[in-house]
C-alpha positions in Angstrom: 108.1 -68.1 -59.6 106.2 -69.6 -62.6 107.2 -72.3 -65.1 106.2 -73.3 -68.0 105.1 -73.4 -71.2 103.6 -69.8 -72.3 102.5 -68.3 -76.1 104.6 -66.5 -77.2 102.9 -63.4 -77.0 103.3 -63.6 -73.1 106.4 -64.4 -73.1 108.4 -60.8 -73.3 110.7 -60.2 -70.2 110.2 -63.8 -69.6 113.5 -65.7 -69.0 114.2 -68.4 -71.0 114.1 -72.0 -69.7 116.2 -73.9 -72.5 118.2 -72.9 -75.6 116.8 -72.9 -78.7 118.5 -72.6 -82.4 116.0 -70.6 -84.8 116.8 -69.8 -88.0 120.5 -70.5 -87.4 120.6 -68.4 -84.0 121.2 -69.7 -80.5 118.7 -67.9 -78.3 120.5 -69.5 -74.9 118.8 -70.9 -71.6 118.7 -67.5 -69.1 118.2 -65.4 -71.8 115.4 -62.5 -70.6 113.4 -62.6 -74.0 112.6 -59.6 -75.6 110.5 -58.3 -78.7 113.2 -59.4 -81.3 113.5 -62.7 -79.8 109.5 -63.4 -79.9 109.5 -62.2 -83.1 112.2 -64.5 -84.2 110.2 -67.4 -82.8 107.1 -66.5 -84.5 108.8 -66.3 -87.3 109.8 -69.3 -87.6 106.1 -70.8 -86.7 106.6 -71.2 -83.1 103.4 -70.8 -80.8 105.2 -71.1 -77.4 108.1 -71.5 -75.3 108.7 -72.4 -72.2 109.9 -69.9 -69.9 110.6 -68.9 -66.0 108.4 -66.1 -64.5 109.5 -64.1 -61.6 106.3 -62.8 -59.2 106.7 -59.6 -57.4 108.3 -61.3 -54.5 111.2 -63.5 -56.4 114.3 -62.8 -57.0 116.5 -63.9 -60.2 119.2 -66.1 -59.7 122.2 -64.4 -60.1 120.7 -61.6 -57.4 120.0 -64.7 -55.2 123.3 -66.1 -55.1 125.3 -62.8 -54.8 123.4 -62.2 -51.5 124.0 -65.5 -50.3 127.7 -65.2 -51.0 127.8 -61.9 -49.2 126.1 -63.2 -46.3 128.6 -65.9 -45.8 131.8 -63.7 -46.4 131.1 -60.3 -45.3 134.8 -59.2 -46.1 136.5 -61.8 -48.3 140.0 -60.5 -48.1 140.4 -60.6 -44.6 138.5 -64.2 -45.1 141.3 -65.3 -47.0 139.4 -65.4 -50.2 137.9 -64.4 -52.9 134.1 -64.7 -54.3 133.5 -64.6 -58.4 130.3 -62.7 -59.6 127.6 -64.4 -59.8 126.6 -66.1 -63.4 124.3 -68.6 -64.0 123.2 -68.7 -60.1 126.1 -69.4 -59.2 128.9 -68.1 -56.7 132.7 -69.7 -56.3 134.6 -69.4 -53.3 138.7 -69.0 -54.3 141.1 -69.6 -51.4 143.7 -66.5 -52.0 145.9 -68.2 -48.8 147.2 -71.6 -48.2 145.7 -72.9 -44.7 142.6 -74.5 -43.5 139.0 -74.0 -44.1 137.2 -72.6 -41.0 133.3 -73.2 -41.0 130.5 -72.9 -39.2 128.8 -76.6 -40.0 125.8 -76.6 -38.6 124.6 -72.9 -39.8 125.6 -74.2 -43.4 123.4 -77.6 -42.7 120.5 -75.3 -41.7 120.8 -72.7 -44.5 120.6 -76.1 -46.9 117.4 -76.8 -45.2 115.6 -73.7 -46.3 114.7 -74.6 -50.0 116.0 -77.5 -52.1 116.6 -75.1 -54.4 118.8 -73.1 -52.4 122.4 -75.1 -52.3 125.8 -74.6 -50.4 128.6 -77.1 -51.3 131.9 -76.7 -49.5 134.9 -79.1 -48.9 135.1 -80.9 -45.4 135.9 -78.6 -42.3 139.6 -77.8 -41.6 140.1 -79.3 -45.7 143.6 -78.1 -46.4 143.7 -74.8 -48.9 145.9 -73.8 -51.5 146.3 -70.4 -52.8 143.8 -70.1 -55.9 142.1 -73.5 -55.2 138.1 -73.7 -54.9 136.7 -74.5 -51.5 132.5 -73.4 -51.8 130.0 -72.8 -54.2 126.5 -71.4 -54.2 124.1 -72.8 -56.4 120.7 -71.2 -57.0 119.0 -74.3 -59.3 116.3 -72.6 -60.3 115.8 -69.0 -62.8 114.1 -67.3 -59.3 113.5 -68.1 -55.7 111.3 -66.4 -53.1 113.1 -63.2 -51.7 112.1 -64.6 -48.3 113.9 -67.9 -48.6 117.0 -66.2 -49.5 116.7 -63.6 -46.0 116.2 -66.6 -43.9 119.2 -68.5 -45.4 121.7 -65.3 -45.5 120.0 -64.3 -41.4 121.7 -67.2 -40.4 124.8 -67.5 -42.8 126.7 -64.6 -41.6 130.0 -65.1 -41.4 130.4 -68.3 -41.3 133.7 -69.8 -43.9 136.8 -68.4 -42.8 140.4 -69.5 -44.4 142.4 -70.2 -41.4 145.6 -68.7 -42.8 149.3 -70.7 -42.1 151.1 -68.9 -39.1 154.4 -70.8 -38.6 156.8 -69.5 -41.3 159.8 -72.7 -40.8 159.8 -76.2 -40.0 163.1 -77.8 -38.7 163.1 -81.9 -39.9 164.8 -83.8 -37.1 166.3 -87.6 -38.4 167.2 -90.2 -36.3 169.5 -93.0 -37.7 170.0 -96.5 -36.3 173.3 -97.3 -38.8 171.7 -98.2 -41.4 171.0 -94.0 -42.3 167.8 -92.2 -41.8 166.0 -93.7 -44.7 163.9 -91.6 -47.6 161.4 -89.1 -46.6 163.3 -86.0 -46.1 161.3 -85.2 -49.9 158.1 -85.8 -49.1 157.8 -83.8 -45.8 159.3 -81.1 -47.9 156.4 -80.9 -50.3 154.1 -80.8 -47.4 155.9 -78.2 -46.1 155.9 -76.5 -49.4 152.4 -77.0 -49.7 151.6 -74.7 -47.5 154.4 -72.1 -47.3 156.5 -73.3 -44.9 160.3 -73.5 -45.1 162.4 -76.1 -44.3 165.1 -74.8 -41.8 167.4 -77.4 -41.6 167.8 -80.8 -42.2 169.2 -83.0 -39.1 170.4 -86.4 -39.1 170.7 -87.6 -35.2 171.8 -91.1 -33.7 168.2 -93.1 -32.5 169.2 -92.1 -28.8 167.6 -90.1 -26.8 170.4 -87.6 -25.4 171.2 -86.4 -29.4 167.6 -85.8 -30.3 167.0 -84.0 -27.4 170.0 -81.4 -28.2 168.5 -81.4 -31.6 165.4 -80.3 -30.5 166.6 -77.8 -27.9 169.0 -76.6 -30.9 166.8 -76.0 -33.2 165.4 -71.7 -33.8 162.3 -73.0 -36.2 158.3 -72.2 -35.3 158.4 -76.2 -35.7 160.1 -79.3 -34.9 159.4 -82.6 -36.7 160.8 -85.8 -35.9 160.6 -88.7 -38.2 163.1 -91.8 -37.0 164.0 -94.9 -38.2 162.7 -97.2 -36.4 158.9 -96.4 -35.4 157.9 -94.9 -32.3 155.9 -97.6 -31.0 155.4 -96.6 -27.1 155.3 -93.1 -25.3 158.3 -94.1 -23.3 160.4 -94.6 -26.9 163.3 -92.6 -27.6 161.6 -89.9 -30.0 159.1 -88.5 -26.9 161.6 -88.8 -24.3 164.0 -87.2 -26.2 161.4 -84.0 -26.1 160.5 -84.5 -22.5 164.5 -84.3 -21.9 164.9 -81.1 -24.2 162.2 -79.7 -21.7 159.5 -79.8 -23.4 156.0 -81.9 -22.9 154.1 -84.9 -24.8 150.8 -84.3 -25.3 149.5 -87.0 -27.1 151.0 -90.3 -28.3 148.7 -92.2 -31.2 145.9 -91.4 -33.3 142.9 -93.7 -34.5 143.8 -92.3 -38.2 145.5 -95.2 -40.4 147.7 -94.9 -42.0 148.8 -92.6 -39.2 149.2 -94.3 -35.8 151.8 -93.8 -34.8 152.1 -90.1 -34.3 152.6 -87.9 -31.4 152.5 -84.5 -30.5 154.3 -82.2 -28.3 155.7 -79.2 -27.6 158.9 -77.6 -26.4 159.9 -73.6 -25.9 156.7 -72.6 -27.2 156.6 -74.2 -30.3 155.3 -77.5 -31.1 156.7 -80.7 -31.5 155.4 -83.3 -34.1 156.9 -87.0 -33.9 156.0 -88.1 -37.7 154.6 -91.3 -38.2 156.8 -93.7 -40.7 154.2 -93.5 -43.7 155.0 -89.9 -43.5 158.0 -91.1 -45.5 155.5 -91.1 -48.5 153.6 -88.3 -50.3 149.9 -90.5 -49.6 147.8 -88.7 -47.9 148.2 -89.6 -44.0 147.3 -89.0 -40.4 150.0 -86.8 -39.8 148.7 -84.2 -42.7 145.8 -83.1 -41.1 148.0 -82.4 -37.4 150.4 -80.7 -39.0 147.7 -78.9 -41.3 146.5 -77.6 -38.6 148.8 -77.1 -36.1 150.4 -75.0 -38.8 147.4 -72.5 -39.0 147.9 -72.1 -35.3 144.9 -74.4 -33.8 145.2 -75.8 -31.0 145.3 -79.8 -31.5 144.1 -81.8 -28.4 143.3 -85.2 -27.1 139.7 -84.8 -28.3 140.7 -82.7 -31.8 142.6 -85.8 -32.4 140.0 -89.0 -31.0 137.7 -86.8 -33.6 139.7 -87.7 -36.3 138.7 -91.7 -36.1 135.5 -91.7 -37.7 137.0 -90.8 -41.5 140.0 -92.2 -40.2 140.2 -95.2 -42.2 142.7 -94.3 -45.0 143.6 -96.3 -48.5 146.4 -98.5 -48.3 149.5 -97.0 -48.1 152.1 -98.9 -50.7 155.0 -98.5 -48.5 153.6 -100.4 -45.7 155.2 -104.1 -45.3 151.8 -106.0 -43.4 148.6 -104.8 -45.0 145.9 -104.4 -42.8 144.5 -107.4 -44.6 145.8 -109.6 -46.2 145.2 -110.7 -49.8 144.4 -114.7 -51.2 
């Protein structure tokens, strides 16, 4: 591609590279100028213009963009999205599912290595979606790119962004109570829950003993079991884990390097699994226990090195609820 400034009398089928007001008309940037348009400008005494030149080998940036965007999501609703037309050079990616967002990383770092002027901008892997939110977008910055950047970026794009669609349909909350009542927080797991279509089946308010948790858990029909009781769960012996262990079921992890967040621990028990909530899940601030329950709710499999992962990034804001900050303040 060419740019630059040109007379005007080269200029036809050029595009334009920024908007101009002549004689009280707006003659916008990306406009393919034509023979009224040059005659406008010469008109009114202009020699040249500056303008964007495709060669024989180019493509224009809307062209560009849409290929990319194909190449990436092959069949967008069975991707769980949906792509816009391209405009300006540029293609949004729309979640049409709440889930999480399922890339390939280092195929998207590459294609950004091909040409500066070729960009890919998507949220963080496994980013929670919400149904009409924006999770990508291809950017074309400049009015033509070589053809041949654009085949070595969409070679090794295909199909790589997937919305990892929620697969548990009902969540049972499980509350333990040491006499003083279960405390606040049955709201904000509900809006998590919410927040990615999942029902809450049941509210249960237990004694913080072992043997009434565990018939809880046992009890409950749900495709999920969350536990959040009142006093924290601060060893994998406590009462919350053993509680699943004696409903038959199995601890898989106990802590995360997330904070806010620690204390979590995750389980499972007749085929479901089992999430022992951390106390700061008692607040709506974003947490350690989101991005478990994020994705054990898509139906990933969460292990011991899924969740050691999550350290580096782990380092939350303070939470407001918490009683000893991390650090204190003079």
């Amino acid at each position: 591609m060419r740019f630059g400034p040109v007379p005007i009398a080269d200029a036809e089928g050029a595009v334009l590279a920024h908007s101009l007001v002549v004689a009280g008309r707006k003659l916008r940037k990306g406009r393919i100028l034509g023979g009224s348009d040059l005659a406008l400008l010469r008109d009114a005494g202009i020699e040249d213009v500056i303008v964007a030149r495709l060669d024989a080998g180019d493509l224009d940036e809307d062209a560009a963009a849409a290929m990319i965007a194909r190449a990436m999501v092959p069949d967008p609703a069975s991707a769980g999205l949906r792509l816009t037309e391209a405009s300006t050079g540029r293609v949004n990616f729309y979640a049409t599912v709440p889930g999480v967002l399922n890339l390939d990383v280092s195929r998207i770092e590459a294609a950004n290595r091909v040409d500066p002027l070729i960009t890919i901008a998507t949220l963080p892997p496994l980013a929670r979606t919400r149904r009409g939110g924006m999770v990508a977008t291809v950017k074309i910055i400049s009015y033509g790119i070589a053809r041949l950047s654009v085949e070595r970026v969409t070679e090794s794009l295909q199909d790589s962004m997937l919305v990892q669609p929620v697969k548990i349909r009902n969540a049972t909350l499980i509350q333990t109570d040491t006499g003083t009542g279960p405390g606040k927080g049955e709201n904000a797991v509900r809006s998590r829950l919410e927040a990615l279509g999942i029902a809450m089946d049941g509210v249960l308010t237990v004694p913080h003993r072992i043997s009434p948790l565990a018939e809880a858990v046992a009890a409950s029909r749900a495709g999920l079991v969350l536990i959040l009781t009142a006093s924290a769960t601060s060893d994998p012996s406590d009462v919350a884990p053993e509680a699943v262990r004696a409903a038959g079921g199995t601890v898989t992890r106990f802590g995360m390097p997330v904070d806010p967040g620690n204390l979590l621990f995750l389980g499972h028990q007749g085929g479901r699994p089992v999430i022992g909530l951390p106390g700061c899940a008692r607040s709506p601030a974003l947490n350690g226990a989101d991005w478990v329950l994020e994705r054990v709710s898509c139906g990933l499999e969460v292990g011991d090195g899924d969740i050691a992962a999550m350290g580096v990034g782990g380092l939350l804001k303070e939470s407001p609820s918490r009683p000893y900050p991390r650090e204190r303040r003079r």
